[in-house]
N, C-alpha and C positions, 0 to 999 in steps of 0.2 A: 564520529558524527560531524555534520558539515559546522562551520562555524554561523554563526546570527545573522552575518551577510549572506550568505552560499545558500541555498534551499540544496538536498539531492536528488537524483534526478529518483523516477521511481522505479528505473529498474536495478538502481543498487539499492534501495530500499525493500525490492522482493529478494534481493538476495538475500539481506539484512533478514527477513523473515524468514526466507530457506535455515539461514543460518540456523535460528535460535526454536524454530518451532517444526519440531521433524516429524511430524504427525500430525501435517495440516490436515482440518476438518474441509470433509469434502466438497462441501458447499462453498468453501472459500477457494479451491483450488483453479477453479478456470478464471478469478477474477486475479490470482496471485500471478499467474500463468501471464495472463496478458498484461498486468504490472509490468512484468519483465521486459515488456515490449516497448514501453514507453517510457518517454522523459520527462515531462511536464501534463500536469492536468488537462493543459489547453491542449495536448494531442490528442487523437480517436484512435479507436482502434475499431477496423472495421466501419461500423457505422455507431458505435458509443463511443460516446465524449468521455473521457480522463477521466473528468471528475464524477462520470457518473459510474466508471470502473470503480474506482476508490470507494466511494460510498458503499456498494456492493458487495467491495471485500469487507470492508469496516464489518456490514448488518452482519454478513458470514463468519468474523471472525471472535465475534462474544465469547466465545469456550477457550480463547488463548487467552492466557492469563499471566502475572508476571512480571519484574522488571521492564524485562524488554518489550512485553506486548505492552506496556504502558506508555515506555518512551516512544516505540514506532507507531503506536494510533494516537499518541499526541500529534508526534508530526505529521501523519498525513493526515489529519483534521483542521492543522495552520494548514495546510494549500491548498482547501477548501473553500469557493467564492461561496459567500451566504446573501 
């Protein structure tokens, strides 16, 4: 995990999810997908903005559960503009 200064980018974060959740739910998979593509919330993909990918995965990803689904939708909730 990055240290307190470092944010990661978010496509080592959909790895991070590859990783640990190997029966993504379907609904989450084109937002995990394009995760992969991107670095920072402030990039798009297409014509969606980051953080409106993120959010998307987050609403799709409710059924991971866990350790790890806890620490990874912490984090990508801190690099979320509110």
């Amino acid at each position: 995990m990055a240290n307190q200064n470092q944010t990661r980018s978010l496509s080592a974060i959909a790895a991070d999810i590859r990783a640990h959740w190997p029966r993504v739910y379907f609904g989450a998979v084109p937002y995990l997908e394009a995760m992969g593509t991107l670095e920072h919330v402030s990039d798009s993909y297409g014509l969606d903005p980051g953080d409106h990918i993120v959010r998307y995965f987050l609403s799709n990803a409710s059924a991971w559960r866990g350790e790890h689904a806890r620490r990874i939708k912490a984090e990508l909730r801190e690099m979320l503009p509110y």
